[in-house]
C-alpha positions in Angstrom: -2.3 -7.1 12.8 -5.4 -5.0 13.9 -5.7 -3.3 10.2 -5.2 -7.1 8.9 -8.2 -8.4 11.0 -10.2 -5.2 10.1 -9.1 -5.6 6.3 -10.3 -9.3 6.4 -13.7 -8.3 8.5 -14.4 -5.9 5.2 -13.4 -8.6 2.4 -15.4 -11.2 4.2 -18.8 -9.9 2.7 -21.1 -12.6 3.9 -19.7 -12.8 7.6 -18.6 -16.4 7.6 -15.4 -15.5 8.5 -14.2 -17.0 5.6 -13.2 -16.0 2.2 -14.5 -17.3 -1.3 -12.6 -16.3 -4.7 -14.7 -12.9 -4.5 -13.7 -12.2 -1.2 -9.8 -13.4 -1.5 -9.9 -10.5 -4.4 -11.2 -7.7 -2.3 -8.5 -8.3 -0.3 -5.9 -9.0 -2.2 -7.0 -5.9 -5.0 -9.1 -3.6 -2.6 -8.6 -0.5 -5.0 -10.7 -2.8 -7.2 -13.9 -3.0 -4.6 -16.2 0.1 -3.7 -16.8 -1.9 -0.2 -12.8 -1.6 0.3 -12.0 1.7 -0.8 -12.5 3.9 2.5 -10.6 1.3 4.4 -7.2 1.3 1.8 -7.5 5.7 1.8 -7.6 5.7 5.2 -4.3 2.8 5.6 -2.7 4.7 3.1 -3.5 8.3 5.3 -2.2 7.0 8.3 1.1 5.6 6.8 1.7 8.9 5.3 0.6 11.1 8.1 4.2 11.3 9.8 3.2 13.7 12.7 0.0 12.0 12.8 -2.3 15.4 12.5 -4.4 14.1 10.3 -3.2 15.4 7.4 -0.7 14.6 4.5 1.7 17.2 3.9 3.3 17.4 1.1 6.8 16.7 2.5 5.2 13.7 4.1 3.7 12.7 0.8 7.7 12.8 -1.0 9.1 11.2 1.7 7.1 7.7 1.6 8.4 7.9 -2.1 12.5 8.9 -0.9 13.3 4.8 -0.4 12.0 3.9 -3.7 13.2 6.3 -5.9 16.7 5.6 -4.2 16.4 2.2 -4.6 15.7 2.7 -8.4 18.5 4.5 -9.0 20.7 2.2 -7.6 19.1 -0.7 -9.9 19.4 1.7 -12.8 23.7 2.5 -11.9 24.1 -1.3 -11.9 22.3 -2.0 -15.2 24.6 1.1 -16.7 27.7 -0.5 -15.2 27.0 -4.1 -15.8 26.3 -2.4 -19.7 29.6 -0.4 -20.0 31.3 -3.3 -18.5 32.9 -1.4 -15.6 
């Protein structure tokens, strides 16, 4: 929730507290927005950063991507089987 409010805070360019069409895109797309781009590296870093040192290892990096790929190839078997019929 805290990253949420601070995330808002950032789109929210003219402080109103309130977000225009601009705005709702910065936050919804921040890779798109300069203003944004230091805030989504550093969520990104601290979801990586397993042992929280500050750093993203490169085991740490693979292992955000373990679910996913899993979840791919499971997607992928059940295409081949629904394909072959089995």
């Amino acid at each position: 929730m805290r990253l949420e409010k601070r995330k808002f805070k950032l789109a929210d360019e003219n402080g109103d507290e309130k977000l225009d069409k601009d705005e709702f895109a910065a936050y919804m797309m921040p890779q798109h927005y300069a203003r944004m781009m230091e805030f989504e590296v550093e969520r990104l870093k601290s979801k990586l950063d397993k042992n929280y040192d500050g750093k993203i290892s490169f085991l740490e990096f693979r292992a955000d991507r373990v679910p996913l790929l899993i979840l791919l190839l499971l997607i992928f078997s059940y295409k081949v089987c629904y394909l072959l019929d089995i």
